[in-house]
PyMOL CGO cylinders between C-alpha atoms (Angstrom):
from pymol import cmd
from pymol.cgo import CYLINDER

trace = [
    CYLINDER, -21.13, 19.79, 22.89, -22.49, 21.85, 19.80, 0.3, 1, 1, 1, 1, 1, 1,
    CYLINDER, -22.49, 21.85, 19.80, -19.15, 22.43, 18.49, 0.3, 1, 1, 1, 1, 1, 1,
    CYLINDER, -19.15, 22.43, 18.49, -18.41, 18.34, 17.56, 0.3, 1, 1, 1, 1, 1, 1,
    CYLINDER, -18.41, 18.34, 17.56, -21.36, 18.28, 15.62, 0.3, 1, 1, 1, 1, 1, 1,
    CYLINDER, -21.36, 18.28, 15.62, -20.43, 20.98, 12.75, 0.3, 1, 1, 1, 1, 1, 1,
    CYLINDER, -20.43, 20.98, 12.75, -16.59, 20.15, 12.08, 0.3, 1, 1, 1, 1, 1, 1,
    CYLINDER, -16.59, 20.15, 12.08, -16.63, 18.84, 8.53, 0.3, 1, 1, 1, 1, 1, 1,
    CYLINDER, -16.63, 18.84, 8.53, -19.98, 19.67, 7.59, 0.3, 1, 1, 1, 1, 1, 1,
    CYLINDER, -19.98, 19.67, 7.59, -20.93, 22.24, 4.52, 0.3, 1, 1, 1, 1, 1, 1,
    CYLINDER, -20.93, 22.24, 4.52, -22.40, 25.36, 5.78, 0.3, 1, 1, 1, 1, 1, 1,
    CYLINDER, -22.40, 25.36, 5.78, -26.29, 24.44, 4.53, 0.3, 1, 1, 1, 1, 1, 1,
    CYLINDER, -26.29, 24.44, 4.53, -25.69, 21.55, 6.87, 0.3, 1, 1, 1, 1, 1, 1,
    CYLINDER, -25.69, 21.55, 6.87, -24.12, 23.15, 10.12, 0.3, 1, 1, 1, 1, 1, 1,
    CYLINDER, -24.12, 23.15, 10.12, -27.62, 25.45, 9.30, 0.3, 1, 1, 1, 1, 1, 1,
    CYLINDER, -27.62, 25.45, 9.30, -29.85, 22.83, 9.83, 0.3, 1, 1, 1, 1, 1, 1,
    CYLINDER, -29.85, 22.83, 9.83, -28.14, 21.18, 12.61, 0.3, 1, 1, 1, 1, 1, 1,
    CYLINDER, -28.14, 21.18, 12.61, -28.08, 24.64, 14.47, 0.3, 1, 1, 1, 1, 1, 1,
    CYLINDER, -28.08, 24.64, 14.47, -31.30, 25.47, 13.62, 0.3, 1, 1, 1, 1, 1, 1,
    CYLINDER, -31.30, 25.47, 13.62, -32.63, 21.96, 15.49, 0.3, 1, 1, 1, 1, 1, 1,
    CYLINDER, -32.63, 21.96, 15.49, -30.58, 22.00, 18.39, 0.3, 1, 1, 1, 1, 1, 1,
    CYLINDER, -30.58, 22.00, 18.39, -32.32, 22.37, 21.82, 0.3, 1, 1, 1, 1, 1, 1,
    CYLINDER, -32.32, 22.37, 21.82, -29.57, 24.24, 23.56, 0.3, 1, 1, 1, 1, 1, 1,
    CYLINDER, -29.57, 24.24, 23.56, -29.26, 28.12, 24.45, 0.3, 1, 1, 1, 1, 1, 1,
    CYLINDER, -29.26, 28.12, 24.45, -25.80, 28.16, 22.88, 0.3, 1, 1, 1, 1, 1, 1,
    CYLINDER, -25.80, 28.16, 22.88, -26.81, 27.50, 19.69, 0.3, 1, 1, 1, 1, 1, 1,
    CYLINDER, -26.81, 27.50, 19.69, -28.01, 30.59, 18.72, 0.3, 1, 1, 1, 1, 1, 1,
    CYLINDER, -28.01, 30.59, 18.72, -24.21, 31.89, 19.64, 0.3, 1, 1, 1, 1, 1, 1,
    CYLINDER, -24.21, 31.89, 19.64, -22.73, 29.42, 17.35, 0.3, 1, 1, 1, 1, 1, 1,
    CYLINDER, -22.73, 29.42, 17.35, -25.73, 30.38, 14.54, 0.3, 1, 1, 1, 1, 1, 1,
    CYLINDER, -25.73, 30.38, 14.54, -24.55, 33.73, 14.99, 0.3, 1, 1, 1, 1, 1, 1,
    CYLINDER, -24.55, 33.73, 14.99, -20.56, 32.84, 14.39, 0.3, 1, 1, 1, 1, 1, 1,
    CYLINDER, -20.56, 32.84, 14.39, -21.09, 30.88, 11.25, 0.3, 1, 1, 1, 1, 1, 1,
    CYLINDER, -21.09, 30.88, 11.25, -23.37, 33.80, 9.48, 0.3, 1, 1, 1, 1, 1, 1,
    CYLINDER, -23.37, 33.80, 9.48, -20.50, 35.98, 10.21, 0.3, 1, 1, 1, 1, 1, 1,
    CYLINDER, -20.50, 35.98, 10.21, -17.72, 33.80, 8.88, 0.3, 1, 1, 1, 1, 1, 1,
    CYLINDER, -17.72, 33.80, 8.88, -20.22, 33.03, 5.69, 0.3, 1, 1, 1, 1, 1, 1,
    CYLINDER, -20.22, 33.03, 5.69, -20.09, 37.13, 5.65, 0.3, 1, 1, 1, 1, 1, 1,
    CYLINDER, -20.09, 37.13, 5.65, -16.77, 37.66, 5.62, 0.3, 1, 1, 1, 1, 1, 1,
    CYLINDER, -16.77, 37.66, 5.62, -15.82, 34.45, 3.58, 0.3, 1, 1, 1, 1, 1, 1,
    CYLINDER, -15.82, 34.45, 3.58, -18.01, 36.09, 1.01, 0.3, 1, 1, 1, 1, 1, 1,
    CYLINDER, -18.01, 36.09, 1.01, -16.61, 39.74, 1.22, 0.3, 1, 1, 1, 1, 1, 1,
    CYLINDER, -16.61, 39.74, 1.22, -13.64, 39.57, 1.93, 0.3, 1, 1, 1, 1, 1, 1,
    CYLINDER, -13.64, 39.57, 1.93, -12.42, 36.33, 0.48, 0.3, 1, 1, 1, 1, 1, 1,
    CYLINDER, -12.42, 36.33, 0.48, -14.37, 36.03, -2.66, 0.3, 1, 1, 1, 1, 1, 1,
    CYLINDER, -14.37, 36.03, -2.66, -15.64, 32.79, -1.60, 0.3, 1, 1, 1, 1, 1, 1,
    CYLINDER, -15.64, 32.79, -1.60, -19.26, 31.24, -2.60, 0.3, 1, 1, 1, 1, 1, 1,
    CYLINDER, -19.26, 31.24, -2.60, -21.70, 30.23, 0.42, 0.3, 1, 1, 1, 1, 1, 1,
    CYLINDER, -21.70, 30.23, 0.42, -21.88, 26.60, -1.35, 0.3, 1, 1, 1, 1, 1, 1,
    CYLINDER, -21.88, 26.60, -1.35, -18.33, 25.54, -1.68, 0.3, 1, 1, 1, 1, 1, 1,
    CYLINDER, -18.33, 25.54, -1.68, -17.57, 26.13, 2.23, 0.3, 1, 1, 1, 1, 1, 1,
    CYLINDER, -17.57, 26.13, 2.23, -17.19, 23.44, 4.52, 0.3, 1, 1, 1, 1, 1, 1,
    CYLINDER, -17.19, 23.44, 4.52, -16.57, 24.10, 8.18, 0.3, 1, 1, 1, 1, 1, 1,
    CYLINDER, -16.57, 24.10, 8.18, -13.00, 23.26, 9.22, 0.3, 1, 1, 1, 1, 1, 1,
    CYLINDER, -13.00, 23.26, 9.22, -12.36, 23.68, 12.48, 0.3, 1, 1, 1, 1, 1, 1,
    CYLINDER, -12.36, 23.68, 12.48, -15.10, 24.64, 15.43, 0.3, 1, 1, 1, 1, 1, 1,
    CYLINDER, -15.10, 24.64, 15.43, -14.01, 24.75, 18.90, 0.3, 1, 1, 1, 1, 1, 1,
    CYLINDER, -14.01, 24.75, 18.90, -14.93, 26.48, 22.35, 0.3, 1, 1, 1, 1, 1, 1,
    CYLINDER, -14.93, 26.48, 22.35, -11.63, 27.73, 24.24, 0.3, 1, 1, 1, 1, 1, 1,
    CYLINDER, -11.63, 27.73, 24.24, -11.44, 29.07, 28.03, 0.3, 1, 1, 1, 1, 1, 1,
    CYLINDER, -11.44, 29.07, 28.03, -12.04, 32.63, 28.09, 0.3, 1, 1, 1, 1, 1, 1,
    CYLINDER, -12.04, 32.63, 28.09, -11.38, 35.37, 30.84, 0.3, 1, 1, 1, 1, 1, 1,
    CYLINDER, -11.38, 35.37, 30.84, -12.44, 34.60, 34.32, 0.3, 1, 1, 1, 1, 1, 1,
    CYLINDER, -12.44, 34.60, 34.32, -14.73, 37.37, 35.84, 0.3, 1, 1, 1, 1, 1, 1,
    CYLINDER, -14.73, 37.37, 35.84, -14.17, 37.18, 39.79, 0.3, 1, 1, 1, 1, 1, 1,
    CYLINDER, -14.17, 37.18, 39.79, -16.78, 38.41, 42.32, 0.3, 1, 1, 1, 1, 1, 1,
    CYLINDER, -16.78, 38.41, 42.32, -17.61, 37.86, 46.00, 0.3, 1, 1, 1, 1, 1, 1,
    CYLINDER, -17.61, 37.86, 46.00, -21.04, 36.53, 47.54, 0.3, 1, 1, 1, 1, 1, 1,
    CYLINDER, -21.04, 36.53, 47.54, -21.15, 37.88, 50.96, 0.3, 1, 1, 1, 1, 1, 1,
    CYLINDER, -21.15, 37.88, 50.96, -21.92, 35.07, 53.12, 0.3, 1, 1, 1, 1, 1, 1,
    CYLINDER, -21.92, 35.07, 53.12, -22.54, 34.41, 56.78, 0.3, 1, 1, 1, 1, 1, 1,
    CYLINDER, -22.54, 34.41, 56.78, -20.63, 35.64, 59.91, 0.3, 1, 1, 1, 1, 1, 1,
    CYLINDER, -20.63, 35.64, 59.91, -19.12, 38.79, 58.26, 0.3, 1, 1, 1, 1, 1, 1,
    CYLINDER, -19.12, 38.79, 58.26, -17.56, 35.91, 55.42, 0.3, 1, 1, 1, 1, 1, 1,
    CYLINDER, -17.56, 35.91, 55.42, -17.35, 35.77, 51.60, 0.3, 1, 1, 1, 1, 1, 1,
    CYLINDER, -17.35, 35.77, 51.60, -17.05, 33.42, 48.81, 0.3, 1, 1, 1, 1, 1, 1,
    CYLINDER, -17.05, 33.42, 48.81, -15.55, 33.48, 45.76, 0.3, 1, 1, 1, 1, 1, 1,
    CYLINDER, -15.55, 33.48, 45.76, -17.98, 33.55, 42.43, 0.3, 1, 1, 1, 1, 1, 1,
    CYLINDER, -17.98, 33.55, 42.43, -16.61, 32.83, 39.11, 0.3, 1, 1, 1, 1, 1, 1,
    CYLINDER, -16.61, 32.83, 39.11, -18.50, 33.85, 36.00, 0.3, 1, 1, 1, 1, 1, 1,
    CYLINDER, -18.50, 33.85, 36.00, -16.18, 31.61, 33.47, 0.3, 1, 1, 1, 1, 1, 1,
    CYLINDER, -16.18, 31.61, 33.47, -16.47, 33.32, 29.57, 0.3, 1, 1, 1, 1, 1, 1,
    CYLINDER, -16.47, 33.32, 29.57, -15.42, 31.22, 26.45, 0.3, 1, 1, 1, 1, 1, 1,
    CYLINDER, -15.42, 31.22, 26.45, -14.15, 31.85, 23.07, 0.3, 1, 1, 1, 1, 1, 1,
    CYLINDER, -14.15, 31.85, 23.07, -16.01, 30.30, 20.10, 0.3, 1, 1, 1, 1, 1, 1,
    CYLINDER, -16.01, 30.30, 20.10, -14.28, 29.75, 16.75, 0.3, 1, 1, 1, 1, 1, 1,
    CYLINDER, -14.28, 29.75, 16.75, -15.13, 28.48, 13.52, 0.3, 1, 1, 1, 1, 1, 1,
    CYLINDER, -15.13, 28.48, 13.52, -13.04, 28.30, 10.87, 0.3, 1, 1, 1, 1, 1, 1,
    CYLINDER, -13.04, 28.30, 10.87, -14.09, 27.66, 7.11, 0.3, 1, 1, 1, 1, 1, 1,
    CYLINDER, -14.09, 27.66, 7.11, -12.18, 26.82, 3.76, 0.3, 1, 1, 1, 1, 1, 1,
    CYLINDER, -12.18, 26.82, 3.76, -13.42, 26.10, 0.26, 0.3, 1, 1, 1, 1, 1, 1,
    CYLINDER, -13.42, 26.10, 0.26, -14.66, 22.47, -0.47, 0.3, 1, 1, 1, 1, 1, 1,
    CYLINDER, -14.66, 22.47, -0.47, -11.62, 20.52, -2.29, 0.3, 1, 1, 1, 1, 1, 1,
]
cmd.load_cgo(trace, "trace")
């Protein structure tokens, strides 16, 4: 739900819009985009203020399984479901 709201913003915006957000996983996806700032930076040559952000998604990650013992000698199945966050970032045009 975070994710839709930075796609095609610059990165002074997706700041703001992270920084007001009143859910838990925004301080993930606050993380991600200082990173790819970082690396744009270092790596790339690129300045903070001609980035825009491209592409932001959440895929399925790796499936942790565990058991709950239950009743009667019984277990259920508990699935602690992971994701992969991505942003992706490119030079205003």
């Amino acid at each position: 739900m975070v994710c839709v709201h930075l796609r095609g913003k610059s990165v002074a915006e997706a700041r703001a819009i992270l920084a007001f957000t009143p859910r838990a996983v925004a301080r993930d996806w606050s993380k991600l985009l200082e990173s790819a700032v970082a690396n744009a930076e270092n790596n790339h040559e690129l300045l903070e203020e001609d980035l825009v952000v491209r592409e932001a998604y959440a895929d399925e990650g790796p499936t942790i399984k565990r058991f709950q013992p239950r009743a009667r000698g019984r277990a259920t199945p508990i699935l602690k479901r992971t994701s992969h966050l991505t942003i992706t970032l490119s030079p205003r045009r």
